[in-house]
C-alpha positions as a printed NumPy array, in Angstrom:
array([[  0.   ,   0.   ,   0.   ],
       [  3.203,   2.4  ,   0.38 ],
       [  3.053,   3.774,  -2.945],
       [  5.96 ,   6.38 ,  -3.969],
       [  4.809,   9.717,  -6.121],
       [  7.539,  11.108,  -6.978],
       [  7.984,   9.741, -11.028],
       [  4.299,  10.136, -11.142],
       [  3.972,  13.31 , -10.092],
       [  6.728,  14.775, -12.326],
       [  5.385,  13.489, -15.13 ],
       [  2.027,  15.099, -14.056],
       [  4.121,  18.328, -13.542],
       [  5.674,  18.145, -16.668],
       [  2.44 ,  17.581, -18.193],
       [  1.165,  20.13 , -17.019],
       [  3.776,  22.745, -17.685],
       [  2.855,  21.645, -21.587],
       [ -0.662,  22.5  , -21.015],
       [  0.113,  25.928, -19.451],
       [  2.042,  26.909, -22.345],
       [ -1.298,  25.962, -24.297],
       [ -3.646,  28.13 , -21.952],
       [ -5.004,  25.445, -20.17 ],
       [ -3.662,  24.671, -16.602],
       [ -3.046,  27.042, -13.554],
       [ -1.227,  24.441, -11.864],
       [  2.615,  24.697, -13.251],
       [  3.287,  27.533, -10.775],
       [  1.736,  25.176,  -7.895],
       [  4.296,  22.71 ,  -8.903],
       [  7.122,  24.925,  -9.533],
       [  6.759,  26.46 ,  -5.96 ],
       [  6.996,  23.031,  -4.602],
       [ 10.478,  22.806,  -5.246],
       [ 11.751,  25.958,  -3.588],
       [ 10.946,  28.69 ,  -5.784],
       [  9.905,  32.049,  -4.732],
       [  6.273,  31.585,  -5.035],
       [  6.497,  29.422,  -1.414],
       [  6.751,  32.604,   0.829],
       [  6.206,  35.865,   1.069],
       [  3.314,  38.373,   0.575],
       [  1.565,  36.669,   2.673],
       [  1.753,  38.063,   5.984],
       [ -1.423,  40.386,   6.322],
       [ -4.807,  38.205,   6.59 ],
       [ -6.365,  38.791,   3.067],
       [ -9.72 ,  40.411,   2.763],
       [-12.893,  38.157,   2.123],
       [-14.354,  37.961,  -0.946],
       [-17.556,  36.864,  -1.8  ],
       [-18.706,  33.981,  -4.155],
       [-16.501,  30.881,  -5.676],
       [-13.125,  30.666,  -7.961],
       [-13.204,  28.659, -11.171],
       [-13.109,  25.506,  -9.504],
       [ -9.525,  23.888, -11.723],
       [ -9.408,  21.988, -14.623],
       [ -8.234,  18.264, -13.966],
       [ -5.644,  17.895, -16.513],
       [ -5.031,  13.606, -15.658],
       [ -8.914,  11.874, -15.879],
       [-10.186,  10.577, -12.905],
       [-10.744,   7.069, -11.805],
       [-14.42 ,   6.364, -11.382],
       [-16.509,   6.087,  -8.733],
       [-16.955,   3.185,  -6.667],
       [-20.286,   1.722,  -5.17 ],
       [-18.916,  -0.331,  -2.449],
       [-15.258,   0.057,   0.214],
       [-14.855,  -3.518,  -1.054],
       [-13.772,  -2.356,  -4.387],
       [-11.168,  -0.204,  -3.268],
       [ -7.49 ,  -0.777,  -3.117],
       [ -7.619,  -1.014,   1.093],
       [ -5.795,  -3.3  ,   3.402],
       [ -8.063,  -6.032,   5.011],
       [ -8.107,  -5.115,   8.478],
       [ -9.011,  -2.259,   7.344],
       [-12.251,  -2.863,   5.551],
       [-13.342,  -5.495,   8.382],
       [-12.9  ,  -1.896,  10.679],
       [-15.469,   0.237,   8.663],
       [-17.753,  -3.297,   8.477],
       [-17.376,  -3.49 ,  12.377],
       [-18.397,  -0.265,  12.86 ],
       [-21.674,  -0.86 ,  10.671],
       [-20.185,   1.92 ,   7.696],
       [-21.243,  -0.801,   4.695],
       [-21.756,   2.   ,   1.896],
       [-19.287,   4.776,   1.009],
       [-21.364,   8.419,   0.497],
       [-21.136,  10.395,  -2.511],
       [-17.964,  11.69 ,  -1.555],
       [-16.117,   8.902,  -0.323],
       [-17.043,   6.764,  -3.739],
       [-15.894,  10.033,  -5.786],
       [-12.745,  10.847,  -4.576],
       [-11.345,   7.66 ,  -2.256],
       [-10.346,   5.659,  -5.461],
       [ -8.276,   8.454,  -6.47 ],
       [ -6.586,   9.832,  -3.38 ],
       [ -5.676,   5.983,  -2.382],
       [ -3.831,   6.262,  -6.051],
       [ -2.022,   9.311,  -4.635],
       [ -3.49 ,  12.227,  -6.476],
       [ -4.307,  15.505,  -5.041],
       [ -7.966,  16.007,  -4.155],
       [-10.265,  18.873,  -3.658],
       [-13.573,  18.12 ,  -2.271],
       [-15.939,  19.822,  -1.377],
       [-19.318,  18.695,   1.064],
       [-21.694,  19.773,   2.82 ],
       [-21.253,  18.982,   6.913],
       [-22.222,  15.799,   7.54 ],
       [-21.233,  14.999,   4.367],
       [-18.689,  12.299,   4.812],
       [-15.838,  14.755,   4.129],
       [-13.697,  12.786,   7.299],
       [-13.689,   9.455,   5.926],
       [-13.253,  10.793,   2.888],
       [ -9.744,  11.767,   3.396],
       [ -9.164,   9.538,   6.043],
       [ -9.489,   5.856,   4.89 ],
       [ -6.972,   6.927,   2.453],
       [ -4.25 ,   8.456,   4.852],
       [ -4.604,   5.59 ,   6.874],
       [ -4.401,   2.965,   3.821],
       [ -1.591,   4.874,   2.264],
       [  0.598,   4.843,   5.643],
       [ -0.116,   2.01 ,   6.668],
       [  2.668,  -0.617,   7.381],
       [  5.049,   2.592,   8.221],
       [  6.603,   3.518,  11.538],
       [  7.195,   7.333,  11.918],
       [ 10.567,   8.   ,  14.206],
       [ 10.07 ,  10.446,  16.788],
       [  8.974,  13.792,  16.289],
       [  8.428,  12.965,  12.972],
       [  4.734,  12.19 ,  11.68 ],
       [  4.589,  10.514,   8.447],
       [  0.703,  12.336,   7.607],
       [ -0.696,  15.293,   8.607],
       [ -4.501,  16.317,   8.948],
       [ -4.946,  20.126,   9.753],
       [ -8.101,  21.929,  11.164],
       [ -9.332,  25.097,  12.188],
       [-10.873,  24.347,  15.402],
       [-10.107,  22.124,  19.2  ],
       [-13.702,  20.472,  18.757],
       [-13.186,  20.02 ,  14.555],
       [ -9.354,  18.383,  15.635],
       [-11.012,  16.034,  18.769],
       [-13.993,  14.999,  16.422],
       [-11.871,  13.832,  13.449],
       [ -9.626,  11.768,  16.102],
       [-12.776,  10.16 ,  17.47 ],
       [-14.004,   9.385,  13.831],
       [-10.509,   7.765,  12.44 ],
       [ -8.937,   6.244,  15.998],
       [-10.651,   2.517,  15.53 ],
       [ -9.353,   2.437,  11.883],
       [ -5.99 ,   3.828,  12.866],
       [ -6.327,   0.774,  15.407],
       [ -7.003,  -1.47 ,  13.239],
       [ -3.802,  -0.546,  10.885],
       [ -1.781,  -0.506,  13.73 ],
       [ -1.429,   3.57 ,  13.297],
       [ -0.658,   5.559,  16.026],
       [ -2.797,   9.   ,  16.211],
       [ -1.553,  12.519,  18.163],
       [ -4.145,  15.167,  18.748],
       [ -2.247,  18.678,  19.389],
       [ -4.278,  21.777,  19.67 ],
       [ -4.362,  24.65 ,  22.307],
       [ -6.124,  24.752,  25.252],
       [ -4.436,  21.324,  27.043],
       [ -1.159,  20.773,  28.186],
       [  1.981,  21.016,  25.133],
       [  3.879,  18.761,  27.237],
       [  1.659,  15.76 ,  27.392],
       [  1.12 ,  16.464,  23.369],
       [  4.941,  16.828,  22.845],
       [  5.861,  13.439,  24.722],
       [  2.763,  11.953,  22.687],
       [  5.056,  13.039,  19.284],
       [  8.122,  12.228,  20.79 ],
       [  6.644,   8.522,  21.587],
       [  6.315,   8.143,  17.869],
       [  2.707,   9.197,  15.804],
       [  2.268,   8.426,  12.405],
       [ -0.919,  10.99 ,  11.532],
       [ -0.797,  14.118,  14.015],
       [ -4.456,  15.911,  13.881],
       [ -3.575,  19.455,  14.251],
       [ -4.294,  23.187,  14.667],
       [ -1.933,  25.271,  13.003],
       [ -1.222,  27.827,  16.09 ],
       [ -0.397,  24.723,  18.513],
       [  1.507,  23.004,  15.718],
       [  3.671,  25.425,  15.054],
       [  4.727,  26.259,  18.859],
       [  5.575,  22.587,  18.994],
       [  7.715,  22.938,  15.914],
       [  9.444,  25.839,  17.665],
       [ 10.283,  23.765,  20.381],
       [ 11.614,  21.343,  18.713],
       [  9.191,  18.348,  19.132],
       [  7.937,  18.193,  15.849],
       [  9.252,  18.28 ,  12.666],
       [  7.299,  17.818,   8.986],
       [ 10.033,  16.92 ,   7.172],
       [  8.821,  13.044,   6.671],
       [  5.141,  14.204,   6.343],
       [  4.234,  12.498,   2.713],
       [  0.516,  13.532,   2.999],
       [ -1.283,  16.289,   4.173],
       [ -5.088,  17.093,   4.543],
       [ -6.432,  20.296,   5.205],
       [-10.137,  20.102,   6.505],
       [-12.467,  22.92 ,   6.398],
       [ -9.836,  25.027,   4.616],
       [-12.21 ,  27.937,   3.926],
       [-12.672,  28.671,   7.771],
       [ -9.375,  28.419,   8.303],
       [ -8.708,  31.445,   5.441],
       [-11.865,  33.188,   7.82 ],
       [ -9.783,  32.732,  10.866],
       [ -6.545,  34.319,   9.57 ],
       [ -4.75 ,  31.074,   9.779],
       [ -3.458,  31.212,   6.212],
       [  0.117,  32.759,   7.023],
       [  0.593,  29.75 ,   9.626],
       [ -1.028,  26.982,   6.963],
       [  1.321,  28.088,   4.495],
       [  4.455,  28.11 ,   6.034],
       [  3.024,  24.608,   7.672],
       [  2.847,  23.684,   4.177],
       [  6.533,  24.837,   3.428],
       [  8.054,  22.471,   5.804],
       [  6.065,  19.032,   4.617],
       [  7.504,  16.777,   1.39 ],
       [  7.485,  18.573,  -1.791],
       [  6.803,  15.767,  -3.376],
       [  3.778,  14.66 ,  -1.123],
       [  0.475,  13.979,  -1.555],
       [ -2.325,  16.714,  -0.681],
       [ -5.679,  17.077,  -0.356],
       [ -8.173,  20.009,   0.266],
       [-11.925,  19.528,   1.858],
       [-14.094,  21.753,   2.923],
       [-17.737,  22.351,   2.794],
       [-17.907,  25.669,   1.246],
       [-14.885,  27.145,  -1.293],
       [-14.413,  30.676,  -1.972],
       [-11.761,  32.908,  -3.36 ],
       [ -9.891,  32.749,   0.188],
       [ -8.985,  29.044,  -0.924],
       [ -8.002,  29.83 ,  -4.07 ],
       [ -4.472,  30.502,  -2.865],
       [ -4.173,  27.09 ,  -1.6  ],
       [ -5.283,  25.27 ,  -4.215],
       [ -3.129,  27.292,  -7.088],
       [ -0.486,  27.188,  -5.018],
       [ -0.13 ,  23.271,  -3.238],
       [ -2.403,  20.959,  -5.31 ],
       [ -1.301,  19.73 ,  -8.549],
       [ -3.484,  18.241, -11.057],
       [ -5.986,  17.964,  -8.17 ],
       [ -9.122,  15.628,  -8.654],
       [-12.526,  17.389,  -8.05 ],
       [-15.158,  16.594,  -6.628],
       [-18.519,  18.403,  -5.765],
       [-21.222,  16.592,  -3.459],
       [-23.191,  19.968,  -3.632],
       [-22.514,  23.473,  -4.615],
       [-21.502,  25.856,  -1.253],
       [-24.841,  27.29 ,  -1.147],
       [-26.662,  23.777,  -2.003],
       [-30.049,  23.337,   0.248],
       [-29.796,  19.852,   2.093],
       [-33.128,  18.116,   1.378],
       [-33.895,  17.251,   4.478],
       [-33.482,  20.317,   6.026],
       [-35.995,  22.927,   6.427],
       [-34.815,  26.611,   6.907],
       [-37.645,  29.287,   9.038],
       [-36.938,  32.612,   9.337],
       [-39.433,  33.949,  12.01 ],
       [-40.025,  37.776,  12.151],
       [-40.537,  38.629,  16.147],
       [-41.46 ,  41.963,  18.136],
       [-38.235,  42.78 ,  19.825],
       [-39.972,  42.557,  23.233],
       [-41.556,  39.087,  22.593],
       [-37.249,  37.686,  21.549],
       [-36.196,  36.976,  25.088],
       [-39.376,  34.941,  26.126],
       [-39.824,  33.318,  22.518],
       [-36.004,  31.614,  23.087],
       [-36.567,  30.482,  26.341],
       [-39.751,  28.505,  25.03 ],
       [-37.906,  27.314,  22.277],
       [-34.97 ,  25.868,  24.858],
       [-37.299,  23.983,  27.053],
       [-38.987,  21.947,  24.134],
       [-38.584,  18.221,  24.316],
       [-35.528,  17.343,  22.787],
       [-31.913,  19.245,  22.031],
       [-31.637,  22.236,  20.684],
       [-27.888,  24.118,  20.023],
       [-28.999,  28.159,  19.783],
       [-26.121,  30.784,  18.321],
       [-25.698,  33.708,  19.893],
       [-22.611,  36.594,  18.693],
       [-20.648,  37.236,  22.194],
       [-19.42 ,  35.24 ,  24.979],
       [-21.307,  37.588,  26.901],
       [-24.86 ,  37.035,  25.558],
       [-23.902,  33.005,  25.717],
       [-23.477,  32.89 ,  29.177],
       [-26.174,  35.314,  30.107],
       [-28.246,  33.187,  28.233],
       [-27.358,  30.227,  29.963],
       [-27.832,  31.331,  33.119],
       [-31.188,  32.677,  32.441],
       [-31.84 ,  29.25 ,  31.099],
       [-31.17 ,  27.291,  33.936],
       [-33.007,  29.645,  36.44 ],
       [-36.027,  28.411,  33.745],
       [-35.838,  24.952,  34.561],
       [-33.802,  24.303,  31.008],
       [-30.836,  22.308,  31.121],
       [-28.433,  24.332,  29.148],
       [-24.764,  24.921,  28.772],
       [-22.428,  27.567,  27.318],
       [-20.012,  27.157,  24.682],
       [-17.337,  29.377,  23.111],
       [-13.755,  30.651,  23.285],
       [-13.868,  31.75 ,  26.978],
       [-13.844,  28.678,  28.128],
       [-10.608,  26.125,  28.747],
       [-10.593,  23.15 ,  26.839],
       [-11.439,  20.866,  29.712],
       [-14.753,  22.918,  29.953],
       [-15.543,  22.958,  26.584],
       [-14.949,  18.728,  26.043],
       [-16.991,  18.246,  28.823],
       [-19.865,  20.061,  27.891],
       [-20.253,  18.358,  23.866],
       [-19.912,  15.312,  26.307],
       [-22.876,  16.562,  28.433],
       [-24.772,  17.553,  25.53 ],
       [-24.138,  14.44 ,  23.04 ],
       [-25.359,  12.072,  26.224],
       [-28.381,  13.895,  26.834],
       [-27.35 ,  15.549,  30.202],
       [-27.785,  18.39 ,  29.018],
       [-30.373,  19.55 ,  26.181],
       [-29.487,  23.181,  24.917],
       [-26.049,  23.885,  24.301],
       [-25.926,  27.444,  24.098],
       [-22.782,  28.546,  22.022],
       [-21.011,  30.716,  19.611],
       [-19.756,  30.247,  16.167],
       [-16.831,  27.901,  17.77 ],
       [-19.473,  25.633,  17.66 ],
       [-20.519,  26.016,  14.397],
       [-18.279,  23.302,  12.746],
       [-16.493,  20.421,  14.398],
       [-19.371,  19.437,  16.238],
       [-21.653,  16.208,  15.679],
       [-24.424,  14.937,  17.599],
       [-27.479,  11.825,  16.431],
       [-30.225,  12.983,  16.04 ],
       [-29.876,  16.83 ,  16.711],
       [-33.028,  17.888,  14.918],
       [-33.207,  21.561,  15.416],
       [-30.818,  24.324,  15.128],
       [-31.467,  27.962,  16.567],
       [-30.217,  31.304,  15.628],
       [-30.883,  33.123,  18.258],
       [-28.416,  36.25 ,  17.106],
       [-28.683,  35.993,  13.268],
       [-24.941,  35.619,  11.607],
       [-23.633,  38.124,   9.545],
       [-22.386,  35.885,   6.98 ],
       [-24.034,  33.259,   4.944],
       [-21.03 ,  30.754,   5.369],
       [-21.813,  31.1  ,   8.99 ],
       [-25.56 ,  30.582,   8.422],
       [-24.105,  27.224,   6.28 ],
       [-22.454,  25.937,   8.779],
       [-24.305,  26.084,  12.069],
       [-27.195,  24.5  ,   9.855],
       [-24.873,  21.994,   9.326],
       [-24.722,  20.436,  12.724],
       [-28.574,  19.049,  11.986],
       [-29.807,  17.563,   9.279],
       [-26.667,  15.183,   8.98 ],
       [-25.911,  12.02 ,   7.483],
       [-29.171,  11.778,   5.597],
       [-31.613,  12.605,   9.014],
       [-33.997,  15.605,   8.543],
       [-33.691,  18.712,  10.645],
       [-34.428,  22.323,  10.92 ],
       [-33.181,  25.91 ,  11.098],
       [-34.513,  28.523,  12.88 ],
       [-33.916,  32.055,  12.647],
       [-35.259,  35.078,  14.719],
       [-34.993,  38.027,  13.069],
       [-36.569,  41.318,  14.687],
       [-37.669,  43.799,  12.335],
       [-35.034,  45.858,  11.978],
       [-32.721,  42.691,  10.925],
       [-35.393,  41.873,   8.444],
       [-33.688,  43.23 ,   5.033],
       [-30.234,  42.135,   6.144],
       [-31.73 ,  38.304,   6.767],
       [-33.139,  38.327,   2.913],
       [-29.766,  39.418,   1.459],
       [-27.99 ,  36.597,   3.689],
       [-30.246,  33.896,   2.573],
       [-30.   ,  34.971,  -1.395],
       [-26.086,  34.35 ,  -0.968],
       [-27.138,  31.121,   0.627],
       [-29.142,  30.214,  -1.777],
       [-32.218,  29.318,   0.406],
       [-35.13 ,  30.284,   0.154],
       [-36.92 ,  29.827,   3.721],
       [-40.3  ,  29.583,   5.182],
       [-40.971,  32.585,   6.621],
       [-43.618,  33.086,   9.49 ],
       [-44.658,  36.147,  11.846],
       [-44.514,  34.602,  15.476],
       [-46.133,  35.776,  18.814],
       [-45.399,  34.12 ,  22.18 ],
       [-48.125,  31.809,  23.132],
       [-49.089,  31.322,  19.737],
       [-49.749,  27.625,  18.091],
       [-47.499,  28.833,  14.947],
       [-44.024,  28.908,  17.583],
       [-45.192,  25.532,  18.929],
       [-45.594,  23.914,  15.764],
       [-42.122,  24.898,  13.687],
       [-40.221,  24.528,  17.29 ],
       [-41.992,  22.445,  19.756],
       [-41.638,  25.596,  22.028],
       [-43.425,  25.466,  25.437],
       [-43.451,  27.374,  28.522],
       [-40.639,  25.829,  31.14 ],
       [-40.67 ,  24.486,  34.791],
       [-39.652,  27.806,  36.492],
       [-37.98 ,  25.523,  39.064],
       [-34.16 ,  26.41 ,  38.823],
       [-31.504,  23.359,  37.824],
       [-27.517,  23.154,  38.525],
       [-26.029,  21.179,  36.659],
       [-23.415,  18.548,  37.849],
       [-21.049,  16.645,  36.636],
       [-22.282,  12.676,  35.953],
       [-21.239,  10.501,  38.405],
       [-19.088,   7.77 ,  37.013],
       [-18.245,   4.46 ,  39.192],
       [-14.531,   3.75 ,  39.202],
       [-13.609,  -0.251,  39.492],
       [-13.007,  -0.816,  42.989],
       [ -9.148,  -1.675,  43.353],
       [ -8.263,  -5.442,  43.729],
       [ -7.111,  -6.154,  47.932],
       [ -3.253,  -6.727,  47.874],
       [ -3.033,  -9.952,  49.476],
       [  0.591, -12.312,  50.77 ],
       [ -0.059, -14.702,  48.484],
       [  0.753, -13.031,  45.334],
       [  4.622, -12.745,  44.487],
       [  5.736,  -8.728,  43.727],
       [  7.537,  -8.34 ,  40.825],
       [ 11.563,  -7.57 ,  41.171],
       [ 11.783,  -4.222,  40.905],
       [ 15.144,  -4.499,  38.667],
       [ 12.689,  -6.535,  36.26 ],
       [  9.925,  -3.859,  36.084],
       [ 12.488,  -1.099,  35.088],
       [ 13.837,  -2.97 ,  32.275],
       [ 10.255,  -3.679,  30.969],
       [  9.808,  -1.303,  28.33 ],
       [  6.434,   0.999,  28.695],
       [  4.569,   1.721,  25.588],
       [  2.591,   5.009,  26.347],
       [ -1.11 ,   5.38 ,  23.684],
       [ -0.268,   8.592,  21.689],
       [ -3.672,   8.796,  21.231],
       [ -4.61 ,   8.821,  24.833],
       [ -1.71 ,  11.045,  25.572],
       [ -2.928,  13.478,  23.031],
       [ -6.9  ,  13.579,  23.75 ]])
């Protein structure tokens, strides 16, 4: 399965050098800057200004291998197909069948998916396939996966650690918020695919802990938010320090000009694929847009939040989140806040809260508007409309996933009313729009909203039993000390990382 690129991918480079002399391909500066040349740094430092709609998506200059309709036919070691059959995944989705025989050939890919989409194991299987059999030295991964977010970086760990199991891959999670050193003995132990956010990459780099330099294939996931973010000066000298000759691949669920640097600049001859355009409606998700009296907001949300069943609502500020919350719980709801303010710990124990039912409205800002899945989440609240429609995208995006039906609702006061309509043309929705008063049956219906308990709830950590400790008794022989020092201890990067 440990394929070598490096006579393929000249002759694609040559190839398309030809072209570009013809007018067709953007890609021979891509592969020229690979080796060195000046169009790897520079110019770069200053966060570039958004621009609004989608670049030519590129012309694929090598044909693409065709689709697949089961994992079976793909060119995947054993163990792990029986992985994705133990874990009940039988059928790849439109995105997996697209691009997975390609990237496991070792071409560049750029997908792009809707959340929920399948984008993970879409660029995972292959990663894992492709390194698989390898054993990364330390402080030097072999693949790289990098993300914009904590939660997007824990949540693709989760989704690939049995397969990396089963492949006998070691995974490394490093992102702020938790402790460099346990992350930097976790690299030094050995991990063959580090999950990553740039910021917290790089300060490991720095300190010598990590180094790129064997990294064959890269994956950059939601690449668009992490052009939002500012992260683009960090991705690309990231980018600068992996194999020239390595293999890369772009998802993301929406693509705009932001990306457009990235892909001219790192993928050559990429294969495309499109599940759905940026702005594409999900089918079984319904988008309401309900126009409410300023005065009648406050009261409307808090019926919402104590429906039966979870709800995630988006405010704007840290502030509003947790005076939300608060408010919430003084109902009788059983929320909890979400966003930056909070320390990692905090934040990974309340998705855990919320994805067991603990808790029922998670009450967040846009840091939870990607990264985040939870079954069966069926309803999605903008309680703060968002000021762009990418943002609008992807906090829909954490219902209505994985084929289940879900909805989206927005409360929009009257003097938010015209900038609403021009945020759902750039969508491309087209919502049901309703006039809402408290106590009416029309609030009930779309959201299930109904008037809380009043009786105030803390809420507490769940109480989880520990295995009671075995009594030492005389019979059993202790182990020599001299003979339990030279035991060697194998530490679980993955544990060490989470």
């Amino acid at each position: 399965m440990n394929r070598t690129r490096t006579k393929d991918r000249f002759t694609r480079t040559r190839n398309g050098s030809a072209e570009s002399g013809r007018g067709g391909s953007r890609f021979a500066s891509s592969a020229r800057s690979r080796s060195g040349g000046p169009g790897r740094s520079g110019g770069y430092g200053r966060r570039p200004a958004a621009v609004q709609g989608e670049f030519a998506l590129p012309r694929t200059i090598t044909p693409a291998l065709p689709a697949v309709e089961s994992f079976a036919d793909l060119d995947m070691p054993r163990a792990l197909l029986g992985a994705l059959s133990s874990q009940g995944v039988t059928v790849p989705f439109p995105i997996q069948a697209a691009t997975l025989p390609n990237s496991l050939a070792g071409r560049d890919v750029l997908g792009r998916g809707r959340t929920g989409s399948g984008k993970t194991l879409a660029f995972g299987l292959a990663l894992l396939a492709r390194t698989a059999g390898q054993r990364a030295e330390a402080r030097q991964p072999l693949g790289l996966i990098l993300v914009p977010t904590r939660e997007l970086a824990q949540q693709v760990t989760d989704a690939l650690a049995p397969y990396a199991r089963s492949v006998r891959l070691r995974l490394a999670t490093v992102v702020g918020g938790m402790p460099i050193g346990r992350q930097a003995s976790a690299l030094r132990a050995g991990a063959e695919i580090v999950v990553a956010t740039p910021g917290r990459l790089k300060d490991l780099i720095d300190r010598g802990d990590c180094r790129l330099n064997q990294v064959s294939i890269t994956v950059l996931d939601e690449a668009d938010q992490m052009a939002d973010m500012g992260f683009m000066p960090q991705v690309t000298a990231l980018l600068a320090q992996v194999r020239p000759e390595g293999q890369r691949m772009l998802f993301s669920a929406t693509l705009d000009r932001n990306v457009d640097l990235l892909v001219r600049r790192y993928l050559s001859d990429p294969v495309v694929h499109s599940v759905d355009p940026s702005a594409g409606a999900v089918t079984t998700m319904e988008h309401h847009v309900l126009h409410v009296h300023a005065a009648d907001k406050h009261t409307a949300t808090t019926q919402i939040a104590a429906r039966d069943g979870r709800v995630i609502m988006f405010l704007d500020t840290k502030h509003a989140v947790d005076g939300l919350t608060q408010h919430l719980l003084n109902s009788g709801v059983r929320a909890a806040a979400l966003h930056g303010g909070k320390s990692q710990p905090q934040r990974t124990r309340t998705l855990a809260q919320f994805k067991t039912g603990h808790v029922n409205v998670l009450v967040a800002t846009n840091v939870a508007a990607r990264g985040i899945h939870v079954d069966n989440l069926d309803l999605v609240v903008n309680v703060d409309p968002p000021t762009d429609h990418k943002d609008y995208l992807h906090r829909g995006g954490r219902t209505a996933r994985a084929g289940e039906s879900g909805s989206v609702v927005t409360l929009v006061t009257p003097n938010q009313r015209r900038g609403m309509t021009r945020l759902m043309a750039a969508a491309g929705i087209v919502p049901q729009t309703t006039q809402v008063r408290v106590g009416e049956e029309a609030l009930h219906r779309i959201t299930g909203a109904q008037a809380p308990s009043g009786i105030p709830v803390v809420i507490t950590a769940p109480v989880v039993e520990r295995p009671k400790k075995r009594a030492a008794t005389s019979r059993g022989r202790r182990r020599p000390v001299s003979a339990a020092r030279r035991a060697p201890v194998r530490q679980s990067t993955t544990g060490a990382a989470a």
